[in-house]
C-alpha positions in Angstrom: -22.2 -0.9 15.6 -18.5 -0.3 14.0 -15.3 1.1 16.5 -12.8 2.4 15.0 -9.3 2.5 15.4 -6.3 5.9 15.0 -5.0 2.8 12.7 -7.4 3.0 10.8 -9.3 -0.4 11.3 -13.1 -0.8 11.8 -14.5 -3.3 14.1 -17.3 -5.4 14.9 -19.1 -7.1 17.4 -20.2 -11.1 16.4 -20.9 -12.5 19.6 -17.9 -13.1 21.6 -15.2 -12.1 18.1 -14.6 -9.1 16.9 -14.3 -8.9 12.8 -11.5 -6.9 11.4 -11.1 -4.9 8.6 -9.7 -1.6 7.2 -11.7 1.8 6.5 -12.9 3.3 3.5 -10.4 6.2 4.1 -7.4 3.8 4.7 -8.2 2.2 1.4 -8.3 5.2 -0.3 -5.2 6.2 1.1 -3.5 2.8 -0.1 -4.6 3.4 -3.6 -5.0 -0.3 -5.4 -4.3 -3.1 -3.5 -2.2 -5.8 -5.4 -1.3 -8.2 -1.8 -2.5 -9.2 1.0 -0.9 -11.4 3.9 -3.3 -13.3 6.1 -2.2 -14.3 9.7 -2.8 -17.9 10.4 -6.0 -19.5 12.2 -5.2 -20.3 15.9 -2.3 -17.6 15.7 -2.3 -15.8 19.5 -1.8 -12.1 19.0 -1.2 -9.1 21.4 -2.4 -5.6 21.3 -0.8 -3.4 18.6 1.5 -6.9 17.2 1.8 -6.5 13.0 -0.7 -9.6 11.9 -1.3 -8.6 8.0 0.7 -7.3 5.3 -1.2 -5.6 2.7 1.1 -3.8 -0.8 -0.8 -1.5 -2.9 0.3 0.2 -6.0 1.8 3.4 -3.8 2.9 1.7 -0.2 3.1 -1.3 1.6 1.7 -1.4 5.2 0.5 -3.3 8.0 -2.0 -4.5 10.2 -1.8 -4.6 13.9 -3.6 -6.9 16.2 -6.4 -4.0 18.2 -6.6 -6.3 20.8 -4.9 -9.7 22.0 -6.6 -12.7 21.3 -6.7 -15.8 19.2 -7.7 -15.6 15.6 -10.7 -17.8 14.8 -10.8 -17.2 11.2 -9.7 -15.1 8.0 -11.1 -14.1 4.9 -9.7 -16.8 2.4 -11.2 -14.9 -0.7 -8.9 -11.8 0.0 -5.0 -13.0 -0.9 -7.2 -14.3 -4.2 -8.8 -11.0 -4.9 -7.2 -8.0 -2.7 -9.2 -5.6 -4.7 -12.1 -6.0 -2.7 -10.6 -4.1 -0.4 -10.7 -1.4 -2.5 -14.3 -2.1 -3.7 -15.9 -2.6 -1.0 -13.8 -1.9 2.7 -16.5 -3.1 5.0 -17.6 -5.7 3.3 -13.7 -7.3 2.9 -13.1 -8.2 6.4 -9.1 -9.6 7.2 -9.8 -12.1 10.4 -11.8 -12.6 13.0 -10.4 -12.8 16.6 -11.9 -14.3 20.2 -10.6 -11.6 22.0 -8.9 -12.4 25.8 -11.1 -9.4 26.9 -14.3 -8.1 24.8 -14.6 -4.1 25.5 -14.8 -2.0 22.2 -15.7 0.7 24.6 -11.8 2.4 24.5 -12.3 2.2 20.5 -13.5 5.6 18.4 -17.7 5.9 17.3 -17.6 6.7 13.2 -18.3 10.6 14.5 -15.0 10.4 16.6 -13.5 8.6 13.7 -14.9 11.3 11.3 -13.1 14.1 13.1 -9.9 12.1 13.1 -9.4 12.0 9.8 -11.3 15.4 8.8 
């Protein structure tokens, strides 16, 4: 089951990680994506801390850390081919991170999500 965050991040459950990635709305928003900057494996990350950097063809923006944690791994096909993002949002995870506490419970359900961004 995907959580959602007001920053427009969906997340997943693997175990004790939680995968990363953006939503189909946030894409859309973005418009083409041209960049992406991965954080490194092993980086240690608080809650709301900037840990990718993604340019599209209107802005550029960035990704905050939704919890604090260690991340465990990142999508090395991305920085290569940052379109997937736009082709595909939940499929083109960003990292992987072993959370220091696992409890998605404070994130948004896609129907909370849904009204969000209505």
């Amino acid at each position: 089951m995907l959580k959602y965050t007001e920053d427009h991040e969906w997340l997943k459950q693997d175990g004790d990680e939680i995968i990363v990635g953006i939503t189909a709305h946030a894409s859309e928003q973005l418009g083409d994506v041209v960049f992406i900057e991965l954080p490194e494996v092993g980086r240690e990350v608080e809650a709301g801390e900037e840990i990718v950097v993604i340019e599209s063809v209107k802005a550029a923006s960035d990704i905050v850390a939704p919890v604090a944690g260690v991340v465990t791994a990142i999508n090395e096909a991305l920085p290569d081919a940052p379109g997937a993002v736009n082709d595909d949002p939940l499929g083109a995870w960003f990292f992987r991170i072993k959370p220091t506490s696992v409890d998605l419970s404070e994130f948004m359900d896609e129907a909370a999500y849904n009204e969000l961004i209505g």
